[in-house]
ZAMARGU-4260 file (C-alpha; in steps of 0.2 Angstrom, whole numbers, plus 5000, padded with zeros to 4 digits):
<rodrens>
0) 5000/5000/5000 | 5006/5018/4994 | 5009/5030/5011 | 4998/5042/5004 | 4981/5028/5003
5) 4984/5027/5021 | 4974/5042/5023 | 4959/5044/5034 | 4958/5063/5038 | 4963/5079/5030
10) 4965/5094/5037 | 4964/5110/5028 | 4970/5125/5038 | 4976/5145/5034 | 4981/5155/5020
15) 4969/5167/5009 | 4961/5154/5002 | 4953/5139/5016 | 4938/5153/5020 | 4943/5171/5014
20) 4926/5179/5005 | 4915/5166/5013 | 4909/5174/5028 | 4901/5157/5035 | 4915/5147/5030
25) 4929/5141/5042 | 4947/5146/5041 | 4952/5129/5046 | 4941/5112/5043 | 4944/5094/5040
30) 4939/5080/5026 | 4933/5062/5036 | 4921/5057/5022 | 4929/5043/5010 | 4924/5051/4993
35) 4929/5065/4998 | 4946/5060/5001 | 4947/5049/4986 | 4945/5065/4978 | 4959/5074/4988
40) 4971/5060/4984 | 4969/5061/4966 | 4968/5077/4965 | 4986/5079/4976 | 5000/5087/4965
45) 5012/5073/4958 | 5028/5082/4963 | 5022/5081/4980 | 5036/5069/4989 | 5043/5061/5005
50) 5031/5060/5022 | 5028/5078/5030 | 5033/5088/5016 | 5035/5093/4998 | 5045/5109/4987
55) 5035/5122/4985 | 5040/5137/4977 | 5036/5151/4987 | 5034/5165/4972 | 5018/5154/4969
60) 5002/5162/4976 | 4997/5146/4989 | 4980/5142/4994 | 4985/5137/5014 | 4990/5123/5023
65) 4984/5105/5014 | 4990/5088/5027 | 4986/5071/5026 | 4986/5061/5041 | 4985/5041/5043
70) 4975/5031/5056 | 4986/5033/5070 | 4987/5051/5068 | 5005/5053/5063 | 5006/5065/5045
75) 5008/5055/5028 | 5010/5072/5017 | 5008/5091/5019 | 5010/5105/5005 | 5002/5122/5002
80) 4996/5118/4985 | 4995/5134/4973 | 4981/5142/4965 | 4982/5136/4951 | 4983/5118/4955
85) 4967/5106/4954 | 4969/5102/4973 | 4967/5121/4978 | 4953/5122/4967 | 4944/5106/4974
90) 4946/5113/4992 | 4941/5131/4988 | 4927/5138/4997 | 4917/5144/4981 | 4919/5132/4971
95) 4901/5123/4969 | 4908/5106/4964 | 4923/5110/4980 | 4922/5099/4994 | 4917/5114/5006
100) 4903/5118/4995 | 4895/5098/4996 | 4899/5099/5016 | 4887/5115/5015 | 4876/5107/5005
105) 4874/5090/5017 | 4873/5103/5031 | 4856/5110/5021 | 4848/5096/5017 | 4848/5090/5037
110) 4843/5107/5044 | 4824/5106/5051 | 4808/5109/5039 | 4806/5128/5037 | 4825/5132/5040
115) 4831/5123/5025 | 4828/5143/5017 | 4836/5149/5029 | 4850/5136/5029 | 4854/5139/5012
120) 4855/5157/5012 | 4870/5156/5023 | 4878/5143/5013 | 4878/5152/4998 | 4885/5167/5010
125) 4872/5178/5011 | 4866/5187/5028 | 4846/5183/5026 | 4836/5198/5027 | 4817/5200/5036
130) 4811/5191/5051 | 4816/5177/5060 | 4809/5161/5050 | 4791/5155/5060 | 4800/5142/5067
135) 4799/5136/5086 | 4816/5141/5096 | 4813/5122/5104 | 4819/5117/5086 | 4831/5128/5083
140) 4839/5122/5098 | 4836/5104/5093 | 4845/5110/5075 | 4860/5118/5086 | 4861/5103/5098
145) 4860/5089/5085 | 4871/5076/5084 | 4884/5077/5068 | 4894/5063/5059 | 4910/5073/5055
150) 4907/5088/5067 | 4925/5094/5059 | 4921/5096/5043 | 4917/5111/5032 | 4902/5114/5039
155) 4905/5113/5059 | 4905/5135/5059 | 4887/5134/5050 | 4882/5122/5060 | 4885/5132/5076
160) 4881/5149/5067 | 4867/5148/5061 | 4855/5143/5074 | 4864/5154/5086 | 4859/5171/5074
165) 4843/5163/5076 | 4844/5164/5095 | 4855/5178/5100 | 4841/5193/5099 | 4827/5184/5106
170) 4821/5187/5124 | 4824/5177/5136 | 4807/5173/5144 | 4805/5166/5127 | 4821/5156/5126
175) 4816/5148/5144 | 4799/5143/5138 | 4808/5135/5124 | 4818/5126/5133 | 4803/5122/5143
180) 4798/5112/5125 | 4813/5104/5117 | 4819/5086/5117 | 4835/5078/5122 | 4845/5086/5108
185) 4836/5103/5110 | 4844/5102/5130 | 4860/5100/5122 | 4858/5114/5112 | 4851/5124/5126
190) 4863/5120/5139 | 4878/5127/5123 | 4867/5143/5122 | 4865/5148/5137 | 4883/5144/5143
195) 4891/5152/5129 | 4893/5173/5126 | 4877/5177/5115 | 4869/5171/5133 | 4882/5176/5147
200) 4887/5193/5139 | 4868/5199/5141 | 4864/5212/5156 | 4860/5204/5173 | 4842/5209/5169
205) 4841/5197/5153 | 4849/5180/5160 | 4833/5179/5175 | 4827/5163/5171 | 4813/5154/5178
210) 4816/5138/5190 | 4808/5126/5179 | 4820/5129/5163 | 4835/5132/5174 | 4832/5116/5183
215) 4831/5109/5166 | 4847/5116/5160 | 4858/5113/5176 | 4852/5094/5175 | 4857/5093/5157
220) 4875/5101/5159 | 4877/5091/5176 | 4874/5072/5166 | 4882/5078/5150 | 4890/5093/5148
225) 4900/5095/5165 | 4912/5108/5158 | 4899/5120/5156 | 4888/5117/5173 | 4900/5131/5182
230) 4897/5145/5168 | 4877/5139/5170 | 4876/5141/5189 | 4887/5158/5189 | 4877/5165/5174
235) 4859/5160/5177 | 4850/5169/5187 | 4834/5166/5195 | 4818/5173/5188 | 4801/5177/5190
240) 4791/5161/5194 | 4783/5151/5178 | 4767/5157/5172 | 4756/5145/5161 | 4755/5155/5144
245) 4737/5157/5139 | 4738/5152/5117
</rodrens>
């Protein structure tokens, strides 16, 4: 077997090109899917020699940091492919047949019915416009909190994005009753919410929340997301007591 088919992650990280003009794009991401990096491999300049490294001529204009690592995590091969070069081209955030592009366009196709709008809006790299989509904040933080295969890949920054623009401007007495609603994966997106700044960095006034959801949360954070459970208990502060919402 060839070093290089010992690949089973890729990690694509700085220079101008891994996000740059992409404003929901990450700088640094990684390929896990097979296909894809079937396609890396073939695509991987045929200069490119000896583990760890390859020349490369630096009055090139270089796309960023391309390495390949094997199973046990040690580096097969690393380059900074140029511009020009189909491997750059292949990894290049708007390219639509890229391998960025068809992690954005997986992470669409799983967003939750009557986000997928929404959802694609910011793949393509747009800033939606008008009003929050009619959808329950219970599932957008089930869409935050939802398990992912390869939460590495291209589109990890989307998935955390975009149902956090979703939930940073809405008030908190609603976010509480939402949390109130959600399922399992809901809580785990919750619990990330409300322990992360969008939440902690509101005024005192906006993190009163009522018993029943912070009990709810605390619990969540205490049996799976420990490192968290301190920002919680610090941040969350009590609030009025539940009232039943009339419809």
């Amino acid at each position: 077997m060839k070093p290089i088919s010992r690949t089973v992650r890729v990690s694509v990280s700085g220079g101008r090109g891994a996000g740059a003009g992409h404003p929901y794009h990450p700088a640094a991401y990684e390929v896990l899917a097979p296909g894809d990096i079937a396609d890396v491999l073939a695509a991987w300049p045929g200069a490119a020699a000896g583990p760890g490294g390859s020349f490369e001529c630096m009055c090139l204009d270089h796309f960023g940091r391309v390495t390949l690592y094997e199973a046990s995590g040690q580096v097969v091969r690393s380059l900074s492919p140029a511009r020009a070069e189909p491997l750059a081209r292949l990894l290049d955030s708007h390219v639509p047949d890229g391998i960025p592009a068809r992690h954005r366009d997986r992470w669409v196709r799983a967003a939750p019915a009557g986000l997928r709008e929404y959802a694609e809006a910011l793949a393509r790299g747009a800033a939606p416009d008008g009003p929050r989509p009619p959808v329950p904040l219970a599932a957008v933080f089930g869409w935050l909190g939802a398990r992912r295969e390869e939460p590495d890949d291209a589109a990890s920054v989307l998935a955390e994005a975009a149902p956090l623009r979703l939930l940073a401007d809405a008030p908190t007495a609603d976010l509480a009753w939402a949390v109130r609603q959600t399922d399992r994966a809901g809580l785990e997106g919750a619990v990330r919410f409300f322990a992360g700044e969008h939440f902690t960095a509101r005024h005192p006034k906006r993190r009163r929340v009522p018993d029943t959801a912070r009990n709810l949360l605390l619990a969540h954070a205490r049996s799976h997301r420990p490192g968290d459970l301190a920002v919680l208990e610090r941040r969350l502060l009590r609030g009025a007591e539940d009232r039943v919402r009339r419809s």
